[in-house]
VOKEDO-624760 format. One line per 8 residues: number of its first residue (from 1); their letters; for each residue x, y, z of N, C-alpha, C, O. Coordinates in steps of 0.2 Angstrom, whole numbers, plus 5000, padded with zeros to 4 digits. Each point is the difference from the previous one (the first is absolute). Last residue first. Layout:
N
NUM> A> X Y Z X Y Z X Y Z X Y Z ~ ...
This chain:
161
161> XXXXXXXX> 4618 5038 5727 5007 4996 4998 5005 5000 4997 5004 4995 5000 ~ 4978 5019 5006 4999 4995 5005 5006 4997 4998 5004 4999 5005 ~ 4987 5015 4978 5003 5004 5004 5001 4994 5008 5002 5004 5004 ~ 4995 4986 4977 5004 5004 4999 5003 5005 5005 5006 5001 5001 ~ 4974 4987 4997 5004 4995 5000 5008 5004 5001 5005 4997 5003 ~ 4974 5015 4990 5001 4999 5007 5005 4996 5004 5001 5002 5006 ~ 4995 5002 4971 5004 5005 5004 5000 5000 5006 5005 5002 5004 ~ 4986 4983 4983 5007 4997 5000 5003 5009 5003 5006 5001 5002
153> XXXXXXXX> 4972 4993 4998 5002 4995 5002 5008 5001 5001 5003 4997 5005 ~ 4985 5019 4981 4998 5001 5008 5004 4994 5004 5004 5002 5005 ~ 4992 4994 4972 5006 5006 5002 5001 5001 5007 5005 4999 5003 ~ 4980 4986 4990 5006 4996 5000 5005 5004 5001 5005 4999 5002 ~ 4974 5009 4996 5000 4995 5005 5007 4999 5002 5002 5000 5005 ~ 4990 5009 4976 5000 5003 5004 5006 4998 5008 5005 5002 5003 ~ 4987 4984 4977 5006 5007 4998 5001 5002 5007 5006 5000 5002 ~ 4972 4988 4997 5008 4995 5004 5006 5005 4997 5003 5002 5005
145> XXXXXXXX> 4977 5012 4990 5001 5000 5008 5007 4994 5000 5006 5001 5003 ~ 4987 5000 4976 5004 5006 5003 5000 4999 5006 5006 5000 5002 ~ 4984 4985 4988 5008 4999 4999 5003 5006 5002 5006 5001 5001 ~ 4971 4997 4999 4999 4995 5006 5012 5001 4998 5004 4999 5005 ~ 4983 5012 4982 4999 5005 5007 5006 4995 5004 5004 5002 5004 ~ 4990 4991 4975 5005 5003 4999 5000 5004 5006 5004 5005 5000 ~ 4980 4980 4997 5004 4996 5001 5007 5005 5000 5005 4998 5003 ~ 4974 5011 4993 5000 4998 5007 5007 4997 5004 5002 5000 5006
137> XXXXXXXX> 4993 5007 4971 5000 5006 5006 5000 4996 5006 5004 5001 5004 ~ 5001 4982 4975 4994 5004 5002 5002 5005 5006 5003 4997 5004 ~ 5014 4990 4977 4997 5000 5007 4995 5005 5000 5000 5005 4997 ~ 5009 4977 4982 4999 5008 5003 4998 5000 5007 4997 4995 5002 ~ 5016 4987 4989 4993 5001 5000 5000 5006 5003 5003 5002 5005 ~ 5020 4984 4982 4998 5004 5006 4991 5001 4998 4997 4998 4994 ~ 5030 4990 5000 4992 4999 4996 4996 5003 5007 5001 4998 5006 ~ 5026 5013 4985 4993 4995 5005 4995 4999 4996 4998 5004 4996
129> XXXXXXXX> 5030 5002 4997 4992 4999 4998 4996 4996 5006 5000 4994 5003 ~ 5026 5016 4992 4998 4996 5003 4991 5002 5000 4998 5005 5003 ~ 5024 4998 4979 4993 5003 5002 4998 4994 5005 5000 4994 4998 ~ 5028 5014 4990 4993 4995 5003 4996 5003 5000 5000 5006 4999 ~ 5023 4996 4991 4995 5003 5001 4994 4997 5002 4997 4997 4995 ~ 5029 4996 5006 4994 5001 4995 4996 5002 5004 5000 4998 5006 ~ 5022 4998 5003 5001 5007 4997 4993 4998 4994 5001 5003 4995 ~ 5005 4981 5021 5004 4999 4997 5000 5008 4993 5004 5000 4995
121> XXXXXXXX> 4982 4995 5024 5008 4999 5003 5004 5002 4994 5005 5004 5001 ~ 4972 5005 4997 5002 4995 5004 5008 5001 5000 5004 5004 4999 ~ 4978 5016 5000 5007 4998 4995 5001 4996 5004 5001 5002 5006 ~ 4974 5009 4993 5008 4998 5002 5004 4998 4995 5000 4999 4994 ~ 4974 5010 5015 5003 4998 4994 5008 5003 5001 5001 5006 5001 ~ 4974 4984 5013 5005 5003 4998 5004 5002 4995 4998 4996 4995 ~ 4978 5000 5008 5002 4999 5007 5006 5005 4999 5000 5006 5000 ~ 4979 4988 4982 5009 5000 5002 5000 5006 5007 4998 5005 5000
113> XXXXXXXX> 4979 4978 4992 5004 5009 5001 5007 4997 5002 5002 4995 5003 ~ 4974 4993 4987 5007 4997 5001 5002 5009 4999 4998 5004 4996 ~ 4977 4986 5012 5002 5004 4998 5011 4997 5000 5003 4997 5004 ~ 4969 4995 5002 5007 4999 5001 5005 5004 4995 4999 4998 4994 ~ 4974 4999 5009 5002 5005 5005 5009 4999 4999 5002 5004 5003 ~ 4984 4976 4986 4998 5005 5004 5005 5004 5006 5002 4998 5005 ~ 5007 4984 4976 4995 5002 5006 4999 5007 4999 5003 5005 4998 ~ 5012 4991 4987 4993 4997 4997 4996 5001 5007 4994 5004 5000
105> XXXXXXXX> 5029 4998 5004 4996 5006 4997 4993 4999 4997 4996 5005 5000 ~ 5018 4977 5007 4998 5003 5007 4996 5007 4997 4995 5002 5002 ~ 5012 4983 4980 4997 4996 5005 4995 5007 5005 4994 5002 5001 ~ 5026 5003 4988 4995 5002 4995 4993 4997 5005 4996 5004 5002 ~ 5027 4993 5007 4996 5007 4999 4994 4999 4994 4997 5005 5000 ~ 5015 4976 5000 4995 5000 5007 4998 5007 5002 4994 5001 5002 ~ 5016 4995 4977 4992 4996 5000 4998 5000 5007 4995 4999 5001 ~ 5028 5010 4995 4995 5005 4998 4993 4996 4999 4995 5003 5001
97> XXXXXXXX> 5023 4983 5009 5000 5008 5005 4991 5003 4996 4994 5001 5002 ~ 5016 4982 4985 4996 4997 5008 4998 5007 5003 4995 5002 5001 ~ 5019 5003 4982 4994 4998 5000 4996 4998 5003 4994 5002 5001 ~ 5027 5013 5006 4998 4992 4997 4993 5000 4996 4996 5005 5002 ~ 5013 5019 4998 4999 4998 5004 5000 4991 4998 4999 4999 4994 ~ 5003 5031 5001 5004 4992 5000 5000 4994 5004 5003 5000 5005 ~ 4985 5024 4986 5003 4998 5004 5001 4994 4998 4998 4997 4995 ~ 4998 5027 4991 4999 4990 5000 5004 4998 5007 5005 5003 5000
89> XXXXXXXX> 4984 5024 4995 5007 4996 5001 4998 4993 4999 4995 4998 5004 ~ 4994 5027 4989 4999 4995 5003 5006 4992 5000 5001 4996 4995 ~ 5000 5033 5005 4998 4995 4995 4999 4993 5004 5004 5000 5006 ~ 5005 5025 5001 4992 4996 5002 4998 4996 4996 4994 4999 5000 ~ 5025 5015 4994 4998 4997 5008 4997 4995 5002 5001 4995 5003 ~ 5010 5006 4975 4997 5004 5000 4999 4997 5008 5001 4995 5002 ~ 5023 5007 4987 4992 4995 5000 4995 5006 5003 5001 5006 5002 ~ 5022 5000 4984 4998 5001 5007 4993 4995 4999 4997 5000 4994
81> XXXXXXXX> 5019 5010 4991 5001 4992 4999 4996 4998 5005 5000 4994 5001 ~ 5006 5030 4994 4996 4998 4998 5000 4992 4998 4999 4998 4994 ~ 5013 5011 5025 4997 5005 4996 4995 4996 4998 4996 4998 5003 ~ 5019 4996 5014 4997 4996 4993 4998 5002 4996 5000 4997 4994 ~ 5007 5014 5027 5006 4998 4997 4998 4997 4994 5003 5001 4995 ~ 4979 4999 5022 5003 5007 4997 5006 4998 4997 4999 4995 5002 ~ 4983 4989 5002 5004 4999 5003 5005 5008 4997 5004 4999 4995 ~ 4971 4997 5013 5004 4999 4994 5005 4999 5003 5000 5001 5006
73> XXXXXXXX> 4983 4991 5011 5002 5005 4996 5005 4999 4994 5002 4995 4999 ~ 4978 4987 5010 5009 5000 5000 5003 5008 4995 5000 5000 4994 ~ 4975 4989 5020 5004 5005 4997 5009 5001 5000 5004 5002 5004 ~ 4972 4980 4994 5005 5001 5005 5004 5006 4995 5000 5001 4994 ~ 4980 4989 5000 5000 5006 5003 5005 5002 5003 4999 5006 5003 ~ 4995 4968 4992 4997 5005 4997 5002 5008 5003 4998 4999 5006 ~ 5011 4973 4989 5002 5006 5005 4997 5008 4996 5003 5003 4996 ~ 4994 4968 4995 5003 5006 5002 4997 5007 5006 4995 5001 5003
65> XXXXXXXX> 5005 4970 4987 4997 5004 5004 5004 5006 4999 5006 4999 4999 ~ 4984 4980 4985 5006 5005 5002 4998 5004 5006 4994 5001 5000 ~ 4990 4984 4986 5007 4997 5003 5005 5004 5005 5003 4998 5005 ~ 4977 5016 4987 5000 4992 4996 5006 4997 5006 5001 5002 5006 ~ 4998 5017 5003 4996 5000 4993 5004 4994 4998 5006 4998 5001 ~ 4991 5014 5026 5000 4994 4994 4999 5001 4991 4994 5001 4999 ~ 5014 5014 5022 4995 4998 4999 5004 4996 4996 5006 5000 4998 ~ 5002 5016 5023 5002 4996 4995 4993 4997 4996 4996 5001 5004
57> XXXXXXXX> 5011 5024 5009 4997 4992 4999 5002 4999 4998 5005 5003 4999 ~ 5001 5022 5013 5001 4993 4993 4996 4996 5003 4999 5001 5006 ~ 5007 5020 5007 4994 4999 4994 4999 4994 4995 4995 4999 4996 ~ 5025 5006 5017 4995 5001 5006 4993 5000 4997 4996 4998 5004 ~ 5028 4998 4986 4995 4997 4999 4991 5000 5006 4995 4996 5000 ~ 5029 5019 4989 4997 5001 5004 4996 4994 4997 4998 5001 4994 ~ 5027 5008 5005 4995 4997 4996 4993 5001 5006 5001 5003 5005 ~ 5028 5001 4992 4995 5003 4999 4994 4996 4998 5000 4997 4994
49> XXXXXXXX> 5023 5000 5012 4996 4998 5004 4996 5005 4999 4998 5004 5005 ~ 5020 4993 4982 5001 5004 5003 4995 5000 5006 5001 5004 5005 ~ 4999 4978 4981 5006 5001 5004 5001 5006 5002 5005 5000 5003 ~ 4976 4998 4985 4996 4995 5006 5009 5000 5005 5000 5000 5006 ~ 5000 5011 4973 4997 5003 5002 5000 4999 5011 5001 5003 5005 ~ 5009 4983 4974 5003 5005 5004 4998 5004 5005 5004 5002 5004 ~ 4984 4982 4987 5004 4997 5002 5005 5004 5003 5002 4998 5006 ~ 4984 5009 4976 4997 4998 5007 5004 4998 5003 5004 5004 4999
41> XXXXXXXX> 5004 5001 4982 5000 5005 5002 4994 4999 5008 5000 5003 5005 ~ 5005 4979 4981 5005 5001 5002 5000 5006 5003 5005 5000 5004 ~ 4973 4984 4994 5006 5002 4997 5006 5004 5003 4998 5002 5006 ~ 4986 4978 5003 5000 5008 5001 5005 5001 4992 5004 4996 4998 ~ 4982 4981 5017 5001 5005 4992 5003 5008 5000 4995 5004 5002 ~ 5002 4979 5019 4997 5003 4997 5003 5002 4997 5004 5003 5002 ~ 4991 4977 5020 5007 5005 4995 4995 5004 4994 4994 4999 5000 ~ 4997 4989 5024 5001 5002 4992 5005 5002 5001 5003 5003 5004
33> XXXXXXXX> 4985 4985 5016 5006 5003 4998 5000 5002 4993 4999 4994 4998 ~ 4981 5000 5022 5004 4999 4993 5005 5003 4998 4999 5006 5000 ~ 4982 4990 5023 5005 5005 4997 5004 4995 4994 5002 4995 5001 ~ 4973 5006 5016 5006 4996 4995 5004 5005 4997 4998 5005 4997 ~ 4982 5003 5014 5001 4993 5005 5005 4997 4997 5002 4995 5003 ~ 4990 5029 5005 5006 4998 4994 4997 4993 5003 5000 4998 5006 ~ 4985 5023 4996 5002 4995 5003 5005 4993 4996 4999 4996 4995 ~ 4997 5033 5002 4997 4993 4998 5003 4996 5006 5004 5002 5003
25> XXXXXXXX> 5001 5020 4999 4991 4999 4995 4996 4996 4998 4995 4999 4997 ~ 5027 5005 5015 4994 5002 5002 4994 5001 4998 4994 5003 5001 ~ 5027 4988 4990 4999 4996 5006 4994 5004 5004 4996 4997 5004 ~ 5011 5015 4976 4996 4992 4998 5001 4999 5006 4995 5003 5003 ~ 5018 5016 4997 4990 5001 4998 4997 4994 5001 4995 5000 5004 ~ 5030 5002 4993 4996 4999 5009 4993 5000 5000 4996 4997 5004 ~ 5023 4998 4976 4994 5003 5002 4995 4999 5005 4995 4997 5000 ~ 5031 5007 4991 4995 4996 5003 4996 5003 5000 5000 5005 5002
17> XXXXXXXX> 5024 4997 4983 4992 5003 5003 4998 4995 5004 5002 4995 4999 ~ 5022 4999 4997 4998 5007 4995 4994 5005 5002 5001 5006 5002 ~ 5015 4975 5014 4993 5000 4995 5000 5008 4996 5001 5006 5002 ~ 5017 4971 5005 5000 5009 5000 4994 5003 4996 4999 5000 4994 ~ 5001 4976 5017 5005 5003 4996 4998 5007 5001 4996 5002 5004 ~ 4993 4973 5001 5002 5003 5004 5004 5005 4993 5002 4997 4995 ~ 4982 4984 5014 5003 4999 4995 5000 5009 5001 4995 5003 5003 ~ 5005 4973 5011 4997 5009 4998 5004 5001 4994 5004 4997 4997
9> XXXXXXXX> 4999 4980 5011 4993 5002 4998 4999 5006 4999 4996 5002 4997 ~ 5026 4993 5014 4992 4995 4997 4996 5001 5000 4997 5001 5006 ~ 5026 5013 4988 4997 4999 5003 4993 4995 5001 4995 5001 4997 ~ 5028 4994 4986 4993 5005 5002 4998 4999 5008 5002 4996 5004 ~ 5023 4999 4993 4996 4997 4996 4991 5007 5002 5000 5005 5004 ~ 5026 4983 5009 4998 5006 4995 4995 4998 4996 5001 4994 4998 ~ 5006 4993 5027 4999 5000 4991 5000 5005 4997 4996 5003 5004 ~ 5017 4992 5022 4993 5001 4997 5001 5004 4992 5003 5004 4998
1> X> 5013 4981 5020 5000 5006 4995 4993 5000 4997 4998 4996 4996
């Protein structure tokens, strides 16, 4: 009888937004899991599955990390109890976690972009964060052609088998 329990290692749920942008603009070397501060009319917003992080960062101030520019629409039914969109969010993270982003940010060129934003197993709100380096023209040519490549591969796979 095989166990019930998480998947290993992915981490996996019903995503709200992703942000496709990053995987081609940066080169992802490390991914981080957060949780994130929201109030209550966010929360419902993010369960009608409105939001948009395709423009968001993450930066450092002082100790804390937060989530700059991410767009969580009002929530219409709140009237006037409603957040504001584009305010800036506290991530949740270990401290070990936040001294090793702070570390890798201090280098040169490294940049921390949310990737995804989900609802784990258990119905909270996640943020999946990479530590990424910009890509140069060349390197983003070089990932469209393997894109490419790999479509072509699997059509032709397709029509043969």
């Amino acid at each position: 009888m095989a166990a019930k329990g998480k998947a290993s290692g992915k981490k996996s749920g019903k995503a709200i937004a992703e942000n496709r942008r990053a995987r081609y603009e940066f080169t992802i070397e490390e991914t981080f899991e957060a949780g994130i501060c929201l109030v209550g009319t966010e929360v419902k917003a993010l369960r009608l599955g409105q939001a948009n992080i395709a423009e968001s960062y993450a930066s450092v101030e002082g100790e804390e990390l937060f989530l700059i520019n991410a767009n969580f629409p009002i929530y219409e039914p709140a009237s006037q109890f409603n957040h504001k969109p584009k305010r800036s969010r506290k991530l949740l993270l270990k401290r070990r976690e936040i001294s090793k982003l702070i570390g890798v940010v201090q280098r040169k060129g490294r940049t921390i972009v949310p990737l995804k934003l989900y609802f784990n197993d258990r119905g909270l709100i996640k943020i999946l964060l990479g530590v990424g380096i910009g890509k140069k023209l060349v390197d983003k040519r070089q990932t469209q052609k393997t894109r490419d490549w790999n479509k072509q591969k699997s059509r032709i796979m397709k029509e043969r088998g």
